[in-house]
C-alpha positions, 0 to 999 in steps of 0.5 A, a space after each residue: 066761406 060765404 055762399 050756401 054752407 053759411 045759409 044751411 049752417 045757419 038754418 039747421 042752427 035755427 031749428 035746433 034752437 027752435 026745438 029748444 026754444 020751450 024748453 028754456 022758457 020752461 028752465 028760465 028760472 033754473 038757468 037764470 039762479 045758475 047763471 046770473 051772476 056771470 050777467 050781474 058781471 056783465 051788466 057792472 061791466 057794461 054800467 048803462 047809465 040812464 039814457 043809455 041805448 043798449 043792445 042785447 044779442 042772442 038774448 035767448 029768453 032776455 034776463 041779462 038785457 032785462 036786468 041792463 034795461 032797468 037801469 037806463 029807465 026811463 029815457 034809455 031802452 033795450 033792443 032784445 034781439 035773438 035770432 029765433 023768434 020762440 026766445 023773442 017771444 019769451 023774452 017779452 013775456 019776461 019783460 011784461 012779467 017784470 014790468 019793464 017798459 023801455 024794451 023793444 024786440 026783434 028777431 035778428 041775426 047775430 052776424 047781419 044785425 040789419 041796425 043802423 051803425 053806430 047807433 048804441 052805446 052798449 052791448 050786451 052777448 051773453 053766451 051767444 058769440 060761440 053759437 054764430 055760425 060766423 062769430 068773426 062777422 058776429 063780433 063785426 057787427 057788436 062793434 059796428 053797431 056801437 058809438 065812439 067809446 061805446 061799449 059791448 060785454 059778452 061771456 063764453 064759456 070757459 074750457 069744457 073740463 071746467 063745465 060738466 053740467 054741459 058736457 056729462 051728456 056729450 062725454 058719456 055719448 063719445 065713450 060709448 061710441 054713440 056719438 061723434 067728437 065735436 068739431 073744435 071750430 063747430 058752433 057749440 058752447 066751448 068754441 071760443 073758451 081758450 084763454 084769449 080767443 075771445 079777446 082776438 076776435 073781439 080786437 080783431 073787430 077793431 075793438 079794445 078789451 078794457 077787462 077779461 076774467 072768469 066768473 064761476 057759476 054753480 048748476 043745481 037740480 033737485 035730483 039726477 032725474 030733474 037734472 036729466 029733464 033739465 038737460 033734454 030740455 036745453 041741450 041742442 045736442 042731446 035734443 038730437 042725439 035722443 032722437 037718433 037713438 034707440 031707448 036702450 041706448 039713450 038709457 045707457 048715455 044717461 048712465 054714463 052721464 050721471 056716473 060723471 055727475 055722481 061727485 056732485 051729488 049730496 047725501 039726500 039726492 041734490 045735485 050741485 055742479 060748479 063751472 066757469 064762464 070767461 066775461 069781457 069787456 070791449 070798448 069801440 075806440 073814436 076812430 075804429 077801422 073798418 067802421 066805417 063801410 
C-alpha cells in the first residue's frame, strides 16, 4: 500500500541502480548488440511516423527511445526519462554521439511521470515495467500520458528458465544457501514474465493490447571472464550480494554460475547464451476510463 514502504522501496531501488549506472554505460554496446532486435520490435510496433511526440520511460542509457527518435525527425521529438539521473546523463551522451537533435531528457519516475495528460502519441518501456516498485501506477501513467489512439510498446522478460544469462549468478547463489529466493512479486527482471501478466496490467490501465509475442535474443561474451565483469557490471543483485560476501564465497557463486553456463560455451572459449523477451503493444482507446482524473 502507499505511505513509507513505497517511498524507501522506491529509494533503496534508486541506489541499487545508481550503483550500476556506470557499469551499464560501460556494457552499452555489449547489452545493446544482445538486446536490440527486441527494441527494433518495439519501434516497428510502435511506427512513430514524423511529427509524432514520444516518451521513453525507464530509458536506462537511451537506445530503444534513440532509435524511435530518428524517425519522427525533424518535427517530432523524444522525451528520454529514467528515474536515475546517472542513465539520464548517459542517455545524453549517447545522443550527442549519434547526432540526434529532437531529444529532450528528464529524470522522472515511472510511476508518477510529473507530464501532462494526454500529451504523446507514443511510448516506449523497454524492459522497466517489472523494475517499478509500483508497476500498476506505472503502467497507469504510460496510458495517462497518452492521446486517444496513442500508442505504448513495452518488453519484459520472459520465464527465467528461458533467460540464464540473467539468473546463472542468482541460481548458483541459491543453491549455495548464500542467498535468499527472490520474492515473485519483488521488483526484478522476471515479475512480469508469466504469459498474459503483462497484458493484464496493461489492460487493467484501460488500454488495449493490439500484439503480444516473444522475441529472442542472443547474449555474447568473449569469455566466462568478460561475461563475469559483464554481470558484476549490470546485475543490481550480484552488485550486492559481492559486497555481503567473503572472496571465498563470491569465487564459489562464480563457479557454480559458469558450471551453469558451460553449454553455452564454444571450443575457443566464447561464450553465447539464448533468451526471450515478451513485447507488447497497447493501444489508449478514444474514450479510456480513469483518464480522465
Amino acid at each position: 500500500g502507499p505511505g513509507m514502504g513505497d517511498a524507501a522501496a522506491r529509494g533503496a531501488q534508486l541506489d541499487a541502480w545508481r550503483a550500476v549506472a556506470g557499469g551499464w554505460e560501460r556494457r552499452r554496446a555489449l547489452v545493446w548488440d544482445a538486446t536490440r532486435e527486441v527494441s527494433e520490435r518495439l519501434v516497428a510496433l510502435l511506427d512513430p511516423a514524423p511529427g509524432d511526440d514520444l516518451l521513453e520511460v525507464a530509458a536506462g542509457p537511451g537506445d530503444t527511445g534513440l532509435l524511435a527518435a530518428a524517425h519522427v525527425a525533424p518535427d517530432g521529438r523524444l522525451l528520454s526519462t529514467d528515474g536515475v539521473p546517472q542513465m539520464v546523463d548517459a542517455a545524453r551522451r549517447r545522443a550527442a554521439e549519434l547526432g540526434l537533435d529532437n531529444v529532450d531528457f528528464a529524470v522522472a519516475d515511472a510511476a508518477e511521470l510529473g507530464l501532462p495528460a494526454a500529451s504523446f502519441d507514443g511510448a516506449l518501456c523497454r524492459f522497466g515495467v517489472m523494475l517499478v516498485p509500483d508497476c500498476d501506477a506505472a503502467v497507469r501513467e504510460l496510458a495517462r500520458v497518452l492521446r486517444p489512439g496513442g500508442r505504448a510498446a513495452v518488453a519484459v522478460w520472459a520465464e527465467s528458465e528461458r533467460n540464464p544469462w540473467l539468473t546463472v549468478t542468482g541460481r548458483a547463489a541459491l543453491r549455495l544457501g548464500l542467498a535468499e529466493r527472490p520474492d515473485p512479486e519483488a521488483p526484478g527482471p522476471f515479475r512480469l514474465a508469466a504469459p498474459g501478466r503483462l497484458r493484464s496490467l496493461l489492460e487493467g490501465a484501460g488500454l488495449e493490447v493490439h500484439v503480444e509475442e516473444e522475441v529472442s535474443v542472443t547474449w555474447r561474451a568473449g569469455s566466462l571472464d568478460e561475461w563475469w565483469d559483464v554481470a558484476l557490471d549490470t546485475s543490481r543483485s550480484l552488485a550486492v550480494l559481492v559486497t555481503q560476501l567473503s572472496s571465498a564465497d563470491v569465487a564459489r557463486v562464480r563457479a557454480g554460475a559458469e558450471e551453469r553456463l558451460a553449454p553455452f560455451v564454444d571450443d575457443e572459449g566464447a561464450v553465447a547464451v539464448p533468451g526471450v523477451a515478451r513485447v507488447v503493444l497497447a493501444v489508449r482507446p478514444a474514450n479510456i476510463r480513469g483518464a480522465d482524473d
